[in-house]
N, C-alpha and C positions, 0 to 999 in steps of 0.2 A: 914492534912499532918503529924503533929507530932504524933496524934493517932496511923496513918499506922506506922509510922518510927520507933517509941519508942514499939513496938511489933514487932520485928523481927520474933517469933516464929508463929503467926498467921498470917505475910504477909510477907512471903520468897520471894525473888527475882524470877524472871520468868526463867521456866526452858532453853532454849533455852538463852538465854542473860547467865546464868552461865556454860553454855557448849563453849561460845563463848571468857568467859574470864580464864575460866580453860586453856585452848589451849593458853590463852596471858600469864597466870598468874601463871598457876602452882595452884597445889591443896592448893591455899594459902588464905591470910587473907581476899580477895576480895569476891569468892566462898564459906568459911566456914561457917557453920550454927551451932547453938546452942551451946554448950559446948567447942566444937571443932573452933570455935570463939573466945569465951571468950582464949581459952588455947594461940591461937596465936595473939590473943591481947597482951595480959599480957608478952610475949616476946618480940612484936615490940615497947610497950607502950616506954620504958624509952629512946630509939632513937630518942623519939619526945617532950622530956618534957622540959620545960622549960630552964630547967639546960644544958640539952644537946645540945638543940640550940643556943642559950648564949657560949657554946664550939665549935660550927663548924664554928660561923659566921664569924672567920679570914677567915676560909677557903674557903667558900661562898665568903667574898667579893674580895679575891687574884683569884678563877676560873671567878668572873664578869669584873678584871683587865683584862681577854686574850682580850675579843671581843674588849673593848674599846682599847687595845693598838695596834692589829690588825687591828682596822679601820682607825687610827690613822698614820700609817704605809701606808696603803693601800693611805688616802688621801694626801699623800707627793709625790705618785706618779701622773705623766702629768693628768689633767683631766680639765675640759672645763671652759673657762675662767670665770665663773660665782663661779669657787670654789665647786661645787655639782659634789658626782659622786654616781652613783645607787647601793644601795645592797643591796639582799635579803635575809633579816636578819634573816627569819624563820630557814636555816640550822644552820647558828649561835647559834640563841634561843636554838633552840634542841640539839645539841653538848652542850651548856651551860650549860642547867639544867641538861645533863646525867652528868657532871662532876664533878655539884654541891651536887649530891649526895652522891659523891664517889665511882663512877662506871667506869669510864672510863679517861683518862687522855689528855695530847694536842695532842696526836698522833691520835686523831679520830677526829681532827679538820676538819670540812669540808667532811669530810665523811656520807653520809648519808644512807648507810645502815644498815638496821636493826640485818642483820647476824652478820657485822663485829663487830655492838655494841655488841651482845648479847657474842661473842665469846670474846671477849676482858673482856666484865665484867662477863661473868665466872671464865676468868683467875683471874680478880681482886679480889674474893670472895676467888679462893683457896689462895691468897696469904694473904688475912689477916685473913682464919685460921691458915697457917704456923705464921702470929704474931701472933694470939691469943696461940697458942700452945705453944710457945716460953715463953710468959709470964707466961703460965696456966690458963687452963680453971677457974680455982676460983680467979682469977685478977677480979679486980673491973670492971664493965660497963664503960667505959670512952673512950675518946678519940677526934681524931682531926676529923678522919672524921664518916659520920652518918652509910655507909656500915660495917665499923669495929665494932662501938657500936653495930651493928646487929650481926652480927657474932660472939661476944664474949657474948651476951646476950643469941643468941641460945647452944651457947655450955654450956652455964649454966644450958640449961636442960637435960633431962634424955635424952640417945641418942634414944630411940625408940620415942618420942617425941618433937622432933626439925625441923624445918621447912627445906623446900628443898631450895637448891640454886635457884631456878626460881626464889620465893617467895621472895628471900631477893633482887632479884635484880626488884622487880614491884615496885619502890617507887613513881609510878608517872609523869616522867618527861616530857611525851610527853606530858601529860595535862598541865604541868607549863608552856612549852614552847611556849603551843599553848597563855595562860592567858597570856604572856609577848608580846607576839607580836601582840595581841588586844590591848594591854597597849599600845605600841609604836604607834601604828596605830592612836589611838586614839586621843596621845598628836602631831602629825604630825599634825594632821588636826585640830586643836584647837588652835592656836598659842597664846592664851591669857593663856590657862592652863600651856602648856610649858615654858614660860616666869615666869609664878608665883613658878610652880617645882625647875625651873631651880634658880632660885634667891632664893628660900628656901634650895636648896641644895649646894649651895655658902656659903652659913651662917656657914654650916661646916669646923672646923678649918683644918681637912685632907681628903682624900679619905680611908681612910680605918675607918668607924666609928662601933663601936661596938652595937651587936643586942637593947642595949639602946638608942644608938644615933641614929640608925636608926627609932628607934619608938617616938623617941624627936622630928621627923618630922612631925607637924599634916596632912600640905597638902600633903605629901606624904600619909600619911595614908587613906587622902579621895579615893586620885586618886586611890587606890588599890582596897579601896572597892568598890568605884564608877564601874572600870574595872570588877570586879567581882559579880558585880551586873547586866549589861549587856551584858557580857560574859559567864557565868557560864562553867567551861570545861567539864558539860557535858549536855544536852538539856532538862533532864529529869530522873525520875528514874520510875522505874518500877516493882511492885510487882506483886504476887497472894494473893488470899486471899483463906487460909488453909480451910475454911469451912465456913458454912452459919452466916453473922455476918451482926450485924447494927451502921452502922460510925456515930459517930455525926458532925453535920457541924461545923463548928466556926463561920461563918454566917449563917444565912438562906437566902435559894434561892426559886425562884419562879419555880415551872415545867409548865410543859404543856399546863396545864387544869388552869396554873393560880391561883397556892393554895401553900402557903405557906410550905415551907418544908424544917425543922430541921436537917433529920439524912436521910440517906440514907443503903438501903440493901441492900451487897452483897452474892449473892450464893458462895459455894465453888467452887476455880476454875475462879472467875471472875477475869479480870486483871485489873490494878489500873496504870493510867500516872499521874505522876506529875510531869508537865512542868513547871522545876525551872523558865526560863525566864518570864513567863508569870506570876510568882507569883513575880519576882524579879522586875517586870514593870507593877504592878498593876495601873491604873489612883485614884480610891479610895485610896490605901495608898501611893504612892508616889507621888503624883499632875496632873497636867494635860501634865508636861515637864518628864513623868516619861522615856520618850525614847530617853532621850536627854542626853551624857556624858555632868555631870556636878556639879563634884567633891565636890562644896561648899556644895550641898546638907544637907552632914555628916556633918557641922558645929552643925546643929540645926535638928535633923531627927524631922516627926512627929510623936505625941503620940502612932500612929496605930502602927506604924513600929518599935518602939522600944520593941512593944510587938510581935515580929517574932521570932518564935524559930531559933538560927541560932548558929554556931560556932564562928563567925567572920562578922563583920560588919553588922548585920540585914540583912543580904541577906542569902539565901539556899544554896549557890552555895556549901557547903563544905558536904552538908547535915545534919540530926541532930538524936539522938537518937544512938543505942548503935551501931550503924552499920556507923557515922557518919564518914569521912575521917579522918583515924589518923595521914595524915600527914597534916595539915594544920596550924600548924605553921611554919611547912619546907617551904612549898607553899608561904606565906607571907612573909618569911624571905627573899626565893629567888628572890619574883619578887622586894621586896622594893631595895635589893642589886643591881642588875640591874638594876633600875630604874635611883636607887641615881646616878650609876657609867655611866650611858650613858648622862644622861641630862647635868652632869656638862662639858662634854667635846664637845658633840655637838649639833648640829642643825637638826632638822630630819621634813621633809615636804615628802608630798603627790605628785605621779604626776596625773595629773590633766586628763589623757589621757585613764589613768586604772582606773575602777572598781572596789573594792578588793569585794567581796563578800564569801558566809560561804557554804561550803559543807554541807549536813546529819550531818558528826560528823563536831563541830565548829572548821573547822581551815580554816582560811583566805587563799584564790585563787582568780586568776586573772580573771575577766570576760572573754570570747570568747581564753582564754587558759587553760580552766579547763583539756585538755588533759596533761599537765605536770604538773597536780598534787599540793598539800597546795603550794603556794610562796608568800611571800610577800614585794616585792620591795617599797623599801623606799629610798629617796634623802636624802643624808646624807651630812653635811657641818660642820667642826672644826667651835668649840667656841670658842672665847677666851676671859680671861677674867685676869685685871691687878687687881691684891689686893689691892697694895699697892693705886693706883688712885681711885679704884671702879671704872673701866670703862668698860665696854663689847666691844666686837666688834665680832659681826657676819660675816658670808660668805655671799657674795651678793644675796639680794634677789631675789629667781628664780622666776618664775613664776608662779610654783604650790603654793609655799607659797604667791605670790599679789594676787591669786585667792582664797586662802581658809580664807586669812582675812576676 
């Protein structure tokens, strides 16, 4: 896999898959090959760098504040005397991360069209070139949110050389949205994880902790990579291979005939899957519970697995090599902020009646109503929790939660 990855130029994505994300994407950084790559790297690079994350994370965690205060709101209204009422957090999820990015604001709350997004964060893009213009294009790279950083980054280059508004607005979010509500899905039906999240993220003196505080959290930090290790938001990737070439394996495999075999040869033209999930659940390097959320894992990985080329937690999901996801500190930043910001307020269980299962592309749907499309309905119940006593008190235990114990 890292052989293919880390040679871009002899294993180009497949043709039909980059006609399919130019029409999502815009002639941008997802679609660009060679030079033409590197050129719009190098502009999106510093929106994702250390520093600049470290700068948005007030405002990541003030957009993670709406849902919870929202639901918050929502559960003070009548709902059934066990204290639980249903909501389908996936529009939530997705309204969240477009907002996290700085694309769209609370007036697309609940809104789940794609037009109205896209139309709303077009407007957003001219409006922080109007700030960027205002400052001058030669003003420093900075700011509060990550779409402005982009935008005063592109006006830093030559105008025949700067990326199109489509481009600045692909940052990702339907994929984050979909990683967070696998996350949620996941700690619903594990009630021992969410109990350990949840008292981990109690320890924090406030609800607004900075991108350090948030990574001061170690079990938060399993559960993420745990989540992204058997979710990956995307199933697989998929190249060509430019001309007739011989791959070396990392293992050797046995073929057909039962003979030993190192390397394998591809003609030009042949096509190559690599199915992250199936390398992110291997039983040889992850044990025999490799298909099981189960977060301690990352306490102590093994030997095998910390030799996985990866971005982020020994798992693929981010990809690797010079084509690897450039936003995947955003990605991590995002979901640990909502993570931190939903567990400490409430209770979230499974109903016991629904299926959730994964379409083609991974996003959670309800069995025997695949006709309305990704949802995913979760029982949602206030936490509460006195400081000063150290005492919790939960919403009464429903059923779906006596059942998934």
């Amino acid at each position: 896999m890292a052989f293919i990855l880390n040679q871009p130029r002899d294993f180009p994505k497949q043709r039909i898959m980059m006609n399919v994300l130019r029409n999502l994407t815009g002639e941008g950084l997802v679609v660009a090959e060679g030079p033409e790559h590197k050129r719009q790297r190098k502009i999106i690079n510093p929106a994702f760098g250390v520093t600049a994350m470290r700068g948005v994370t007030p405002m990541i965690i003030e957009v993670a504040h709406e849902p919870r205060d929202a639901w918050k709101k929502k559960l003070f209204e009548p709902v059934s005397d066990s204290g639980w009422q249903d909501i389908d957090v996936l529009p939530w999820l997705s309204n969240t991360a477009l907002d996290m990015v700085g694309v769209a604001g609370s007036n697309v709350a609940n809104n789940r069209s794609r037009a109205v997004m896209e139309r709303i964060g077009s407007q957003m893009v001219m409006e922080k070139k109007s700030e960027a213009g205002q400052l001058g294009e030669s003003s420093p790279v900075r700011g509060k949110d990550l779409l402005g950083i982009l935008v005063r980054a592109n006006l830093q280059e030559k105008a025949a050389e700067r990326l199109d508004d489509k481009t600045l607005l692909a940052a990702g979010h339907e994929t984050t949205a979909v990683v967070m509500a696998w996350a949620l899905e996941a700690i619903a039906k594990t009630p021992s994880v969410q109990s350990k999240l949840r008292d981990e993220a109690l320890t924090y003196a406030n609800d607004s902790p900075s991108m350090e505080g948030l990574n001061s959290l170690p079990y938060l930090n399993n559960v993420v990579k745990e989540i992204l290790r058997l979710k990956p938001p995307f199933t697989g990737l998929r190249r060509t291979a430019q001309s007739d070439m011989i791959v070396p394996l990392a293992q050797p495999i046995i073929d057909k005939n039962e003979k030993e075999v190192q390397e394998i040869f591809l003609r030009s033209g042949d096509s190559i899957l690599m199915h992250l999930y199936a390398i992110n659940t291997r039983f040889d390097l992850w044990g025999s519970d490799a298909l099981l959320f189960r977060p301690e894992r990352f306490d102590k990985i093994p030997d095998a697995v910390s030799e996985i080329p990866s971005m982020f937690g020994n798992v693929t999901s981010f990809g690797v090599g010079p084509k690897a996801c450039v936003g995947w500190r955003m990605a991590v930043l995002e979901i640990k902020a909502l993570l931190f910001t939903l567990i400490r307020e409430f209770q979230l269980d499974v109903d016991p009646r629904m299926t959730i299962t994964s379409s083609v592309v991974p996003r959670p749907q309800v069995q025997g109503q695949e006709d309305k499309g990704p949802q995913l309905p979760l029982r949602v119940a206030r936490f509460h929790h006195n400081r000063e006593e150290g005492t919790a008190q939960l919403g009464t235990t429903s059923t779906a939660g006596a059942q998934s114990n």
